[in-house]
PDB file of N, CA, C, O and CB in Angstrom:
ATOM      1  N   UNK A   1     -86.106   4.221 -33.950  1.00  0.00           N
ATOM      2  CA  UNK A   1     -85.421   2.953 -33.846  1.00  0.00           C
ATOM      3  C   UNK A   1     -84.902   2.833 -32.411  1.00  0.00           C
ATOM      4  O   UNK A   1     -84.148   3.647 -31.877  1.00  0.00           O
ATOM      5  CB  UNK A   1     -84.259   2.838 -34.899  1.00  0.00           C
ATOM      6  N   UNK A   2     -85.382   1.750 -31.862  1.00  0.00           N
ATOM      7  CA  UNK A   2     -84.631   1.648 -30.347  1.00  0.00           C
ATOM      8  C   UNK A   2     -83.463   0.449 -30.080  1.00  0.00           C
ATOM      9  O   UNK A   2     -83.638  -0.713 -30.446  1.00  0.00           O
ATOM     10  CB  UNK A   2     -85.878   1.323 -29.174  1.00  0.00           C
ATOM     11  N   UNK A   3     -82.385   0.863 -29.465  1.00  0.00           N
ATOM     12  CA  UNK A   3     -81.407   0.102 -29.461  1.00  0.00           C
ATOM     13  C   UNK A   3     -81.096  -0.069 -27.968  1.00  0.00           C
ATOM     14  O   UNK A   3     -81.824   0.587 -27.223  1.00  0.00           O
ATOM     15  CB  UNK A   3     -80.357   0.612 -30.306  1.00  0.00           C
ATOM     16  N   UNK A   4     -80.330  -0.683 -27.500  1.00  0.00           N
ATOM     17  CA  UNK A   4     -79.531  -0.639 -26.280  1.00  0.00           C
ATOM     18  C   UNK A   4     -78.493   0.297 -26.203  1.00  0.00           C
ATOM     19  O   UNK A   4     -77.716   0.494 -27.137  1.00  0.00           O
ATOM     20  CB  UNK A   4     -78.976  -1.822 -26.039  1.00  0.00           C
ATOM     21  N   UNK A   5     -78.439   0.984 -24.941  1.00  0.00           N
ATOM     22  CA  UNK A   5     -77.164   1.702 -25.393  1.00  0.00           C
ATOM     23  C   UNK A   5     -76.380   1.656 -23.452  1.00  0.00           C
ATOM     24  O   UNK A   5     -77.105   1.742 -22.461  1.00  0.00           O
ATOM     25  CB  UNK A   5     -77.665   3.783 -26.337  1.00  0.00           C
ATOM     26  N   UNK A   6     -74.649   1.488 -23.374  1.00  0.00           N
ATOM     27  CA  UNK A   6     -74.557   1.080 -22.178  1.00  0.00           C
ATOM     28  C   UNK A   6     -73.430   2.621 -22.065  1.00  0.00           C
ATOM     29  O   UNK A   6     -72.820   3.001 -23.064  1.00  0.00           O
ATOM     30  CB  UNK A   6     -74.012  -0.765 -21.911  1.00  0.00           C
ATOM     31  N   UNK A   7     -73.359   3.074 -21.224  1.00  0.00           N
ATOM     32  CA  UNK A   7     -71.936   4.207 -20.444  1.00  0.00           C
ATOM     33  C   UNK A   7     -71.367   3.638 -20.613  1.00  0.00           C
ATOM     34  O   UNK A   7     -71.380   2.408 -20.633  1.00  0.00           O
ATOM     35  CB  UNK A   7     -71.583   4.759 -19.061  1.00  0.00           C
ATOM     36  N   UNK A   8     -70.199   4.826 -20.914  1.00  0.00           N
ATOM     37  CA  UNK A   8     -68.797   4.382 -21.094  1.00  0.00           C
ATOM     38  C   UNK A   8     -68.386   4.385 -19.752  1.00  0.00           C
ATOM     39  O   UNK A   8     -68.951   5.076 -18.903  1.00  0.00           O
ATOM     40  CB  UNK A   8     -67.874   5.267 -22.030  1.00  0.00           C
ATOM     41  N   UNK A   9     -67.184   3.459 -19.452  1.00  0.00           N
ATOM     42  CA  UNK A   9     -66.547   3.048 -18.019  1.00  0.00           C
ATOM     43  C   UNK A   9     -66.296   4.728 -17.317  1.00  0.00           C
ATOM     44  O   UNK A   9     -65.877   5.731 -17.896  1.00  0.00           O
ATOM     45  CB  UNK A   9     -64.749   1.957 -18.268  1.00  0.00           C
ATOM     46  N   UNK A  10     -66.616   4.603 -16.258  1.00  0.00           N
ATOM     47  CA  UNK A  10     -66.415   5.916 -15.403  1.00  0.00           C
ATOM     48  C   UNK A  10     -67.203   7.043 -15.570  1.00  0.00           C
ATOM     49  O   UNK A  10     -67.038   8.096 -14.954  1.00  0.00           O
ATOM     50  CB  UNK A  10     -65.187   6.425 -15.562  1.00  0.00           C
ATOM     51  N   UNK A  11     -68.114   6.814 -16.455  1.00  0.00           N
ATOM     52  CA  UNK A  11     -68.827   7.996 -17.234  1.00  0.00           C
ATOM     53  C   UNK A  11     -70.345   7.939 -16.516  1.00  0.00           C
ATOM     54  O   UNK A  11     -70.879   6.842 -16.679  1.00  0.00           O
ATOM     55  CB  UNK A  11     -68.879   7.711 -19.135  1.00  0.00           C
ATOM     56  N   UNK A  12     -71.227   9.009 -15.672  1.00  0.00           N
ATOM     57  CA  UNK A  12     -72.133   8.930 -15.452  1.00  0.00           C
ATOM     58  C   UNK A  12     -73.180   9.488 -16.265  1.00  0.00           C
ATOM     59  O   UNK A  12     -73.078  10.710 -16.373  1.00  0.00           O
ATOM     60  CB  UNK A  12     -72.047   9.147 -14.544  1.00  0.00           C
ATOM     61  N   UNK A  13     -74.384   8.855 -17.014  1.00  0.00           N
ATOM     62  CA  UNK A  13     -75.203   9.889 -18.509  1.00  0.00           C
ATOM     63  C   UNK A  13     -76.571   8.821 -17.666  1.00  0.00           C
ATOM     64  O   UNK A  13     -76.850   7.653 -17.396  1.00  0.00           O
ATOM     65  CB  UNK A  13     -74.507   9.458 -21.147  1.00  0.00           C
ATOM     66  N   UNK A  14     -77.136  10.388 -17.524  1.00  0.00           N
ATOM     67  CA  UNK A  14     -78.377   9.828 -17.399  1.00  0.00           C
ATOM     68  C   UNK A  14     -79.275  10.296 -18.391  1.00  0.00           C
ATOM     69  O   UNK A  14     -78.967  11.079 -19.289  1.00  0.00           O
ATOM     70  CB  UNK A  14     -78.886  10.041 -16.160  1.00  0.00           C
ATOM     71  N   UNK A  15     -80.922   9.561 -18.120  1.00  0.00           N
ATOM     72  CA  UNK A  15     -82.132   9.599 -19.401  1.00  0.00           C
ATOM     73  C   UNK A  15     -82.185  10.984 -18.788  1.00  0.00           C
ATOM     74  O   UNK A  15     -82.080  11.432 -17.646  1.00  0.00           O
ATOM     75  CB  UNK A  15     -83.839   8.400 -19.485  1.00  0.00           C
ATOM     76  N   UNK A  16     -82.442  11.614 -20.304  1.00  0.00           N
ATOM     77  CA  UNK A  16     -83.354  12.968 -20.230  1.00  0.00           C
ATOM     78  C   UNK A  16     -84.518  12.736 -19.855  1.00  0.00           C
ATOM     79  O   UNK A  16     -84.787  13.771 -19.247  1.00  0.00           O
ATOM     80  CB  UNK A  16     -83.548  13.714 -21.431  1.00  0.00           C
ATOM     81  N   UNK A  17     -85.524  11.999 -19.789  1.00  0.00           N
ATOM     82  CA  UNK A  17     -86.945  11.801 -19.630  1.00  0.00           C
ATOM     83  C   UNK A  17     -87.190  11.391 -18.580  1.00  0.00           C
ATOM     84  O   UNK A  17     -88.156  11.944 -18.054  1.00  0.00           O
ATOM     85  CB  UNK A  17     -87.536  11.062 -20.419  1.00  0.00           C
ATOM     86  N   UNK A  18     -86.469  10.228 -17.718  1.00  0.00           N
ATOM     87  CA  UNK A  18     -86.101  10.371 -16.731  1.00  0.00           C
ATOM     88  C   UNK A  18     -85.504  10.574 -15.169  1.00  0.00           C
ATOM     89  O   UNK A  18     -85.668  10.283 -13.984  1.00  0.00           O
ATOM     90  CB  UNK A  18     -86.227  10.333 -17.008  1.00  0.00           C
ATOM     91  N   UNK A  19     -84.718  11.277 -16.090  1.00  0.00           N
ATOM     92  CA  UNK A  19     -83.746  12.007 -15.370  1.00  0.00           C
ATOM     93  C   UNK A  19     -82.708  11.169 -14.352  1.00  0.00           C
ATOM     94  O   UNK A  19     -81.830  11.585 -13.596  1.00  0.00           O
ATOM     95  CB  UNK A  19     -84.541  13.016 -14.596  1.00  0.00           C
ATOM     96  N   UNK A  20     -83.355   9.302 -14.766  1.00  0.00           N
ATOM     97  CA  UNK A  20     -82.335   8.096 -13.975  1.00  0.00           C
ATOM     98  C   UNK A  20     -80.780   7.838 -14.512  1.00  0.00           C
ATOM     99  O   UNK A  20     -80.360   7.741 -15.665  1.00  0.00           O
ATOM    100  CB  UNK A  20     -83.092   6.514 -14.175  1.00  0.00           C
ATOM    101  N   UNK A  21     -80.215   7.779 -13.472  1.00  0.00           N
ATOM    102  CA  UNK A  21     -78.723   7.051 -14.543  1.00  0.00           C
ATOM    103  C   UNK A  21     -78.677   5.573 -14.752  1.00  0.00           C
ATOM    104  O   UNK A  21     -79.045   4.521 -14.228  1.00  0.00           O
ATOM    105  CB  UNK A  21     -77.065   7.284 -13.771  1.00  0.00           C
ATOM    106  N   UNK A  22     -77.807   6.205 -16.160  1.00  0.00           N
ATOM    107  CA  UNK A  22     -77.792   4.664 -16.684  1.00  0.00           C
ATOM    108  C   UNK A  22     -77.017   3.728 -16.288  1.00  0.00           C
ATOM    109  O   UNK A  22     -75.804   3.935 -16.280  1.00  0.00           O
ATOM    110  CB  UNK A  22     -77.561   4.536 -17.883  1.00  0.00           C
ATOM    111  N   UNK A  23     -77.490   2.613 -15.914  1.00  0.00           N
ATOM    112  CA  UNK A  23     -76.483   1.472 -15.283  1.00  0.00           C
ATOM    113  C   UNK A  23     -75.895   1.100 -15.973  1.00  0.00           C
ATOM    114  O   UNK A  23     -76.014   1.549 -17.113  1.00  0.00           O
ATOM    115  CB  UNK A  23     -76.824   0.405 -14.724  1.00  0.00           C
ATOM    116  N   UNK A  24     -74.929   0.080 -15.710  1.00  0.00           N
ATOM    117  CA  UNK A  24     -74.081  -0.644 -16.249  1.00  0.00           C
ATOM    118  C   UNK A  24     -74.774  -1.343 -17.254  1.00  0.00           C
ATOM    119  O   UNK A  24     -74.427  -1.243 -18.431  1.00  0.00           O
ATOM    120  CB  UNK A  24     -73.430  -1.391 -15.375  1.00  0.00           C
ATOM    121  N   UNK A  25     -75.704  -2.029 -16.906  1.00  0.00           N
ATOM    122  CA  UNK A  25     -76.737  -3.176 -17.959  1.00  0.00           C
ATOM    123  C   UNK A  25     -77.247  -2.218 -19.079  1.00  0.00           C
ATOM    124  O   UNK A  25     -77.824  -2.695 -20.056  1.00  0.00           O
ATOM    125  CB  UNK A  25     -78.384  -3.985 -17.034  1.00  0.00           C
ATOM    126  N   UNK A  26     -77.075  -1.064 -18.974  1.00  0.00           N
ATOM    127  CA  UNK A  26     -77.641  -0.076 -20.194  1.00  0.00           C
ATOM    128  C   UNK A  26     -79.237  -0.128 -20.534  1.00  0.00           C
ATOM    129  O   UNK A  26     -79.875  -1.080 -20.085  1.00  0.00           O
ATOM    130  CB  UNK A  26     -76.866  -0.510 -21.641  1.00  0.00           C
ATOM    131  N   UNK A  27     -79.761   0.656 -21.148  1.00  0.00           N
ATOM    132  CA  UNK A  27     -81.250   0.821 -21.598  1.00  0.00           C
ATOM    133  C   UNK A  27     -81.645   1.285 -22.832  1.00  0.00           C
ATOM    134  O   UNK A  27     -81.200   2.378 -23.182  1.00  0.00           O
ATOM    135  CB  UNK A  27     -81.886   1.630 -20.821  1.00  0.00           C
ATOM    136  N   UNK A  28     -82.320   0.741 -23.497  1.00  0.00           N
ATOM    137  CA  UNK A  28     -83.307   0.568 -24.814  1.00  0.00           C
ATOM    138  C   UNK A  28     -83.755   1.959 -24.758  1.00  0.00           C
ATOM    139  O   UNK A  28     -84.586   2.365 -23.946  1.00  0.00           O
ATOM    140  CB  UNK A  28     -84.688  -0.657 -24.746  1.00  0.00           C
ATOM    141  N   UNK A  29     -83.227   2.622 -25.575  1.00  0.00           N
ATOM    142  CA  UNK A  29     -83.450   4.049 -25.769  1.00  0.00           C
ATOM    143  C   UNK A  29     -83.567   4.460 -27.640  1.00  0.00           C
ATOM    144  O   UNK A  29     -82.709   3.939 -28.353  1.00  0.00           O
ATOM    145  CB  UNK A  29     -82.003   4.869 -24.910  1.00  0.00           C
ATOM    146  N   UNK A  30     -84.375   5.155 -28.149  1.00  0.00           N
ATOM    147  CA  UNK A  30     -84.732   6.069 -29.163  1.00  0.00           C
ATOM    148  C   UNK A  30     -83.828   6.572 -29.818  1.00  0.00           C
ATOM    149  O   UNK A  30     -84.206   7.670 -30.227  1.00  0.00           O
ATOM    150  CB  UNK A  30     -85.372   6.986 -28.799  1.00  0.00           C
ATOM    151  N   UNK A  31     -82.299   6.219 -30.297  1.00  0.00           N
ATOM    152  CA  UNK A  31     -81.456   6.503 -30.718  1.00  0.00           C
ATOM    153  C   UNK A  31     -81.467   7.447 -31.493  1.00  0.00           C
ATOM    154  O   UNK A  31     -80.410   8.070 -31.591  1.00  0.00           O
ATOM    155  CB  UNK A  31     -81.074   5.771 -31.005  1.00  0.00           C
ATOM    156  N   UNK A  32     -82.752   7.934 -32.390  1.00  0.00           N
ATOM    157  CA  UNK A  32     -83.277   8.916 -33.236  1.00  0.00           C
ATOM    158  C   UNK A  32     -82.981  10.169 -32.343  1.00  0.00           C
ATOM    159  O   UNK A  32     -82.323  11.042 -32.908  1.00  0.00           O
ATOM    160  CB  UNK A  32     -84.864   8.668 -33.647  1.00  0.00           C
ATOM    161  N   UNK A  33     -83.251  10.344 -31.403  1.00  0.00           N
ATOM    162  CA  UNK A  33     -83.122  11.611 -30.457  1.00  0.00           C
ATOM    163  C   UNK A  33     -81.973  11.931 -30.348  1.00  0.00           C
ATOM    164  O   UNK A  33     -80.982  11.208 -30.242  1.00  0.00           O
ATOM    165  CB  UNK A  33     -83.574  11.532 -29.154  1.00  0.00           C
ATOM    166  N   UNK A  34     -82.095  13.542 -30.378  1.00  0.00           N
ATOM    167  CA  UNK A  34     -81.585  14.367 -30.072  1.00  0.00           C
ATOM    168  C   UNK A  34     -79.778  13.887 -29.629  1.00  0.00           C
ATOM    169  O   UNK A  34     -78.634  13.602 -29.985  1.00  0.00           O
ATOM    170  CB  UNK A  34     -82.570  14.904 -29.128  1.00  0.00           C
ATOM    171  N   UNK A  35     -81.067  14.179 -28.256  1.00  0.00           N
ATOM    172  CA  UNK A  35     -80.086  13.669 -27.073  1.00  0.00           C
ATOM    173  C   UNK A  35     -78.943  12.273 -27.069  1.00  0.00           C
ATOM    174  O   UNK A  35     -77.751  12.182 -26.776  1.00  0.00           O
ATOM    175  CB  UNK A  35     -81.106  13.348 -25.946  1.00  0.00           C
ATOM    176  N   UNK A  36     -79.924  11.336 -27.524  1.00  0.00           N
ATOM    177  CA  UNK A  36     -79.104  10.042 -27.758  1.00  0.00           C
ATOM    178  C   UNK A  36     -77.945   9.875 -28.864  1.00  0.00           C
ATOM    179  O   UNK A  36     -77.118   8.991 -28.636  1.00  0.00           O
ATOM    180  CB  UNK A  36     -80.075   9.027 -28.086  1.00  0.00           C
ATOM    181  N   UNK A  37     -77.809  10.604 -29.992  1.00  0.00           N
ATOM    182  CA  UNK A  37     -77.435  10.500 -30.857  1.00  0.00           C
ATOM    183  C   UNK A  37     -76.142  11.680 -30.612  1.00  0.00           C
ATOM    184  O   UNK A  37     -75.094  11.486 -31.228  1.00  0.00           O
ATOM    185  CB  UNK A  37     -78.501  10.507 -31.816  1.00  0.00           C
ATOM    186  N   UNK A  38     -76.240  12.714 -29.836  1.00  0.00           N
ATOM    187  CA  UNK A  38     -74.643  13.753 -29.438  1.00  0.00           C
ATOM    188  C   UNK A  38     -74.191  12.750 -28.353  1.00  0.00           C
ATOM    189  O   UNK A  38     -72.982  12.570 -28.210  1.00  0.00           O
ATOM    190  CB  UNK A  38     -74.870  15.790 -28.592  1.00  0.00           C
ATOM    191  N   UNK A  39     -75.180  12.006 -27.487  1.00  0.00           N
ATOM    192  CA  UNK A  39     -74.252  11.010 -26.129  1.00  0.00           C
ATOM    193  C   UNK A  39     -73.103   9.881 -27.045  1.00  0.00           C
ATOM    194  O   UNK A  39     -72.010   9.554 -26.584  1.00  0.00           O
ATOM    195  CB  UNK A  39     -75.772   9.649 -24.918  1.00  0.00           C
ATOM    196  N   UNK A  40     -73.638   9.412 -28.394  1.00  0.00           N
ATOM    197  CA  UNK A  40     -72.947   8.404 -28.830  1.00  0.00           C
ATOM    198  C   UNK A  40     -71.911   8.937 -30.012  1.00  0.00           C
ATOM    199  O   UNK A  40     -70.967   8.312 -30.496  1.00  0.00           O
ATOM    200  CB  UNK A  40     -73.944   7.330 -29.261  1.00  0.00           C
ATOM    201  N   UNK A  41     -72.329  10.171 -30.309  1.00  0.00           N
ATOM    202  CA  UNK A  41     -71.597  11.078 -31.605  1.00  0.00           C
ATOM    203  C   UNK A  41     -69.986  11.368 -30.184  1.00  0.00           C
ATOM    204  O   UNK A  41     -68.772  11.169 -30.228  1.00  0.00           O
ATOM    205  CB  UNK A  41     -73.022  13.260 -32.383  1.00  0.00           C
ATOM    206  N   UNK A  42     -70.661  11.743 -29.451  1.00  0.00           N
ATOM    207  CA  UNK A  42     -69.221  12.136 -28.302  1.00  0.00           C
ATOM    208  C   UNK A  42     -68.019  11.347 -27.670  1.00  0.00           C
ATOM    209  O   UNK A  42     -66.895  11.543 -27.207  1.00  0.00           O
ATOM    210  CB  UNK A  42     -69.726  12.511 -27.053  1.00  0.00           C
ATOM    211  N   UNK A  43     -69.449   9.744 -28.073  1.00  0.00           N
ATOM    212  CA  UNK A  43     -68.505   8.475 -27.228  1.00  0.00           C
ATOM    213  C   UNK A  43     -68.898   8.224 -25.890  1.00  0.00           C
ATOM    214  O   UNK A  43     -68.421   7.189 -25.422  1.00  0.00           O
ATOM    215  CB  UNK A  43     -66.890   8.820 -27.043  1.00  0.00           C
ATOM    216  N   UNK A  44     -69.804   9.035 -24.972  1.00  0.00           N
ATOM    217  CA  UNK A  44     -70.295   9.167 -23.786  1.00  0.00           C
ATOM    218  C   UNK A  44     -71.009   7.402 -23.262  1.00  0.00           C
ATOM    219  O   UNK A  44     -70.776   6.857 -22.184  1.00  0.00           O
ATOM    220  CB  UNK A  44     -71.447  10.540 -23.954  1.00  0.00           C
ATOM    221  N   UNK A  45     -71.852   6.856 -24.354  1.00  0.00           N
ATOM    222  CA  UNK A  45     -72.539   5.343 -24.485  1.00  0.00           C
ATOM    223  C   UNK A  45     -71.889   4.804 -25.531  1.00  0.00           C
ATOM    224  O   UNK A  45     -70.967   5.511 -25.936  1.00  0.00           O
ATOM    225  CB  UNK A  45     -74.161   5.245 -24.784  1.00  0.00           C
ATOM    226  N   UNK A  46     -72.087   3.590 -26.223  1.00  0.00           N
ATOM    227  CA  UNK A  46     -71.616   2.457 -26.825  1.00  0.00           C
ATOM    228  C   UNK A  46     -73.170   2.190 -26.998  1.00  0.00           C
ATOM    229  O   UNK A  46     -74.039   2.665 -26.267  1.00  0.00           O
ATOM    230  CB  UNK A  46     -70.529   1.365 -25.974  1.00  0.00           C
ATOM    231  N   UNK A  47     -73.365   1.410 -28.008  1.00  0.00           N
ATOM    232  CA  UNK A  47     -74.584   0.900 -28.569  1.00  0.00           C
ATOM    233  C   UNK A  47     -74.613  -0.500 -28.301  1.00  0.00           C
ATOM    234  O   UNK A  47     -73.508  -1.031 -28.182  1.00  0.00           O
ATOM    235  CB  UNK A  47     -74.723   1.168 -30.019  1.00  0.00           C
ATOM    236  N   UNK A  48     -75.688  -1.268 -28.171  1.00  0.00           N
ATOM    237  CA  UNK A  48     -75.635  -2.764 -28.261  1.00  0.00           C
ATOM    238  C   UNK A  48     -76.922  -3.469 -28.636  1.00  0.00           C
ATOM    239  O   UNK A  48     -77.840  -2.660 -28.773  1.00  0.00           O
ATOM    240  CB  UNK A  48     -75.200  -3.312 -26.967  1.00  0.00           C
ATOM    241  N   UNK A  49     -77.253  -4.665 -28.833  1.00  0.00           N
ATOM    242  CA  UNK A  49     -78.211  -5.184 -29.539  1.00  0.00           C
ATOM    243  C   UNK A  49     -79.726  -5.036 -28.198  1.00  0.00           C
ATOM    244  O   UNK A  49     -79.851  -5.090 -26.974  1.00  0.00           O
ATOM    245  CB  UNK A  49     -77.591  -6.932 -30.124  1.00  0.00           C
ATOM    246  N   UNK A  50     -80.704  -4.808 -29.547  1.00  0.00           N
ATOM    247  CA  UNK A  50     -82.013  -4.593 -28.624  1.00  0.00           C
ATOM    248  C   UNK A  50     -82.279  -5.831 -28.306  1.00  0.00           C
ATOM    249  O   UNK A  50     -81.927  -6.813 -28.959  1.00  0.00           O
ATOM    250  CB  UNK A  50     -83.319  -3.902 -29.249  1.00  0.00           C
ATOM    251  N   UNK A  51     -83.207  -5.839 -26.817  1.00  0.00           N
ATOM    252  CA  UNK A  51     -83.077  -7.109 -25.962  1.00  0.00           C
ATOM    253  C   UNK A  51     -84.856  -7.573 -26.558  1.00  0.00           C
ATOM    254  O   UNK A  51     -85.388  -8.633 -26.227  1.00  0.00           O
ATOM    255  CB  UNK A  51     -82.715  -6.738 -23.801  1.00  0.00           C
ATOM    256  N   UNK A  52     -85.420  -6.699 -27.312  1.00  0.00           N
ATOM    257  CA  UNK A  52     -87.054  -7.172 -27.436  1.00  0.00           C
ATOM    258  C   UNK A  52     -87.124  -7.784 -29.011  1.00  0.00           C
ATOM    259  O   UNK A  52     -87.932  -7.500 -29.895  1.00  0.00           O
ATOM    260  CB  UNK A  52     -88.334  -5.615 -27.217  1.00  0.00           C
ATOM    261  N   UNK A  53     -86.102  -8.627 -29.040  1.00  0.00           N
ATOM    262  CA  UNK A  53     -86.148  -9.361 -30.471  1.00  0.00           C
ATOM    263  C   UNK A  53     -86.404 -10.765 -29.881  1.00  0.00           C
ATOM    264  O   UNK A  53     -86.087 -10.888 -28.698  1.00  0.00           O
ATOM    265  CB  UNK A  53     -84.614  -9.248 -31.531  1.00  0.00           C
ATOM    266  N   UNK A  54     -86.956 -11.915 -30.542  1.00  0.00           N
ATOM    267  CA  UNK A  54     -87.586 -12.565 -30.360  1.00  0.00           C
ATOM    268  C   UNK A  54     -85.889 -13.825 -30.975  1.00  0.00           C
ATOM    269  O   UNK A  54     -85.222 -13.954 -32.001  1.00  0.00           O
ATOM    270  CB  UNK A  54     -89.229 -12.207 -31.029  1.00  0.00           C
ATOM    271  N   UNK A  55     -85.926 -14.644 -29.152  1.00  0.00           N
ATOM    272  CA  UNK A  55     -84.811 -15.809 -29.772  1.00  0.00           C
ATOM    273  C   UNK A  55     -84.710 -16.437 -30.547  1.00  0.00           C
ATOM    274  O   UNK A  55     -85.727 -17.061 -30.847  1.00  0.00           O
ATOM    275  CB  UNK A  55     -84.530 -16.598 -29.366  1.00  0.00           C
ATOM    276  N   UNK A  56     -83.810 -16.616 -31.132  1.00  0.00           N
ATOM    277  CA  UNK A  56     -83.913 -17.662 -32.468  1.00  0.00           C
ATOM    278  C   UNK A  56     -83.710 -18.998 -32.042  1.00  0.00           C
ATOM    279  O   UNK A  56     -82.848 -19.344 -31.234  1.00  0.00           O
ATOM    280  CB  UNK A  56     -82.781 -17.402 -33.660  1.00  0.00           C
ATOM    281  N   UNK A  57     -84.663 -19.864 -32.699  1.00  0.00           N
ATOM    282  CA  UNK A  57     -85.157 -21.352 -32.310  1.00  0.00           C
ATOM    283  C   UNK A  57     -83.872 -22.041 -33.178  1.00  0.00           C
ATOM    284  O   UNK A  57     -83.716 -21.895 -34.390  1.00  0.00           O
ATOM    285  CB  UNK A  57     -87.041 -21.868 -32.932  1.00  0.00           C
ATOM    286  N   UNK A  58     -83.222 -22.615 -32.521  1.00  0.00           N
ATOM    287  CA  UNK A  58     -82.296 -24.049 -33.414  1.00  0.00           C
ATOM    288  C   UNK A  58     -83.072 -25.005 -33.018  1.00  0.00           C
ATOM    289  O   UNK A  58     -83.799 -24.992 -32.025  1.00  0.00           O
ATOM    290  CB  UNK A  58     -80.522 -24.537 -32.971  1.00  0.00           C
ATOM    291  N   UNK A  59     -82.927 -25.861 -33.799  1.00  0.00           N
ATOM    292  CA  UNK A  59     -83.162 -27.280 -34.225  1.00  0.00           C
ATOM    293  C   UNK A  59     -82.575 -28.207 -33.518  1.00  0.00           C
ATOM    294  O   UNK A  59     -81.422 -28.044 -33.915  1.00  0.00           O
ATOM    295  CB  UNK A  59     -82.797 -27.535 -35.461  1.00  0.00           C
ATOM    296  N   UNK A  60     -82.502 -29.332 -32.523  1.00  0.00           N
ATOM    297  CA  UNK A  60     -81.271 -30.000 -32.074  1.00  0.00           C
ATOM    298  C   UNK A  60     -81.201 -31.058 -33.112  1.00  0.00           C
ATOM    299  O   UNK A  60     -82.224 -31.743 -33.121  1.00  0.00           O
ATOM    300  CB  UNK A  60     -81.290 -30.570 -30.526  1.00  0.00           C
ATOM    301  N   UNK A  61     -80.326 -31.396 -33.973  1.00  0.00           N
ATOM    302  CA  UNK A  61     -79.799 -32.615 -34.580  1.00  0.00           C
ATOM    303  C   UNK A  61     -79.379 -33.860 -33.902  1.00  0.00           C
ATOM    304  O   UNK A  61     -78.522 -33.657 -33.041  1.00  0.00           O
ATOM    305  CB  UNK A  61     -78.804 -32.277 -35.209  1.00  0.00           C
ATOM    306  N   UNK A  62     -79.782 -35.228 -34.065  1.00  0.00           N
ATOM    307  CA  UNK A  62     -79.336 -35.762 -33.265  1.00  0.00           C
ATOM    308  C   UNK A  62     -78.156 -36.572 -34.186  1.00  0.00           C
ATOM    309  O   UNK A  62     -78.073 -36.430 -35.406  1.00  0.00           O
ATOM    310  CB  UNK A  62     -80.385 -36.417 -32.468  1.00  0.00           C
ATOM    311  N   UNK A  63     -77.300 -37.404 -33.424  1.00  0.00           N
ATOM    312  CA  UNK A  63     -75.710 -37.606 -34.073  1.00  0.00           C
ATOM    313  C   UNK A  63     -75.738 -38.541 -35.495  1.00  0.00           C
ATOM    314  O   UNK A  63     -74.871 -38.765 -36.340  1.00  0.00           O
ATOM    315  CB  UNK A  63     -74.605 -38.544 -32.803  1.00  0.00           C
ATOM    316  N   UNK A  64     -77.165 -38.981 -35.350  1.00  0.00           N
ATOM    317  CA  UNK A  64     -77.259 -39.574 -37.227  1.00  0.00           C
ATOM    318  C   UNK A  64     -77.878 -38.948 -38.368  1.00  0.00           C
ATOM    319  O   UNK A  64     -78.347 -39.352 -39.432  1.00  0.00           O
ATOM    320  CB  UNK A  64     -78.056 -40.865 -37.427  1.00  0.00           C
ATOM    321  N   UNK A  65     -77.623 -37.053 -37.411  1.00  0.00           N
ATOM    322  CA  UNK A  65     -78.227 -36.156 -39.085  1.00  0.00           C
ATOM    323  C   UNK A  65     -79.909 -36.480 -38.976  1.00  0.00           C
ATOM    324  O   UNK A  65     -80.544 -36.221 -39.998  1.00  0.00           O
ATOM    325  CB  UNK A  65     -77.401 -37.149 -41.088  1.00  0.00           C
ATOM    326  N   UNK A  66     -80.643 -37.008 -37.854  1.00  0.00           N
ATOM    327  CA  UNK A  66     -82.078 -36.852 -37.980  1.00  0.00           C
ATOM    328  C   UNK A  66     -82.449 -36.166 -37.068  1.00  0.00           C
ATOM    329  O   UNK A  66     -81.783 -36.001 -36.046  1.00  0.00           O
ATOM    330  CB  UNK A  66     -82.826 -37.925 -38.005  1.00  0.00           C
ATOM    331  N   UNK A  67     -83.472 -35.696 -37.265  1.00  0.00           N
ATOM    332  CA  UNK A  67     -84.157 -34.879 -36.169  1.00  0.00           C
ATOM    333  C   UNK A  67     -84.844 -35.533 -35.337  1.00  0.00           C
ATOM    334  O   UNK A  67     -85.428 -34.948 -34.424  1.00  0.00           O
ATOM    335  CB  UNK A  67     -84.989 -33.956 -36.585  1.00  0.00           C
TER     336      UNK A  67
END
């Protein structure tokens, strides 16, 4: 399962794979792992929504309830 995951403030955690640190904007990482799962069991990252989901379409209504 891949999620977003961002550092905690002041905290530098970089990818095991490779070996980059994680920015502020955070990265879509394998949460199943190992690794990922003691960084967030510790508090080291914060989790956040995966960015490769597809936007959800609204409808615009116009002001007499028709489309």
């Amino acid at each position: 399962m891949r999620k977003r995951v961002y550092p905690k403030s002041g905290l530098i955690v970089r990818d095991p794979a490779s070996r980059e640190i994680l920015g502020d904007g955070g990265k879509e990482v394998d949460v199943k792992s190992t690794y990922w799962r003691r960084r967030l069991k510790d508090g080291d990252v914060t989790l956040g929504p995966s960015e490769n989901k597809e936007p959800k379409i609204s409808e615009e209504v116009s002001e007499d309830g028709s489309n």
